[in-house]
C-alpha positions, 0 to 999 in steps of 0.5 A, a space after each residue: 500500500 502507498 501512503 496515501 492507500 494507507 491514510 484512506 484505510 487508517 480514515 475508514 477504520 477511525 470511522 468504522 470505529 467511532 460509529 461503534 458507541 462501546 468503542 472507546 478503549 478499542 480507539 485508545 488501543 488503535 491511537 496507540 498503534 498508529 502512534 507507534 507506526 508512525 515513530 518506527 516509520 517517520 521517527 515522530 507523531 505529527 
C-alpha cells in the first residue's frame, strides 16, 4: 500500500470505529498503534 492507500484505510477504520458507541478503549488501543507506526516509520507523531 502507498501512503496515501494507507491514510484512506487508517480514515475508514477511525470511522468504522467511532460509529461503534462501546468503542472507546478499542480507539485508545488503535491511537496507540498508529502512534507507534508512525515513530518506527517517520521517527515522530505529527
Amino acid at each position: 500500500m502507498g501512503n496515501g492507500e494507507w491514510e484512506m484505510y487508517l480514515k475508514d477504520v477511525r470511522i468504522a470505529i467511532s460509529s461503534i458507541p462501546q468503542a472507546e478503549d478499542l480507539r485508545k488501543s488503535v491511537k496507540n498503534i498508529i502512534e507507534k507506526y508512525h515513530k518506527t516509520q517517520y521517527g515522530a507523531y505529527p
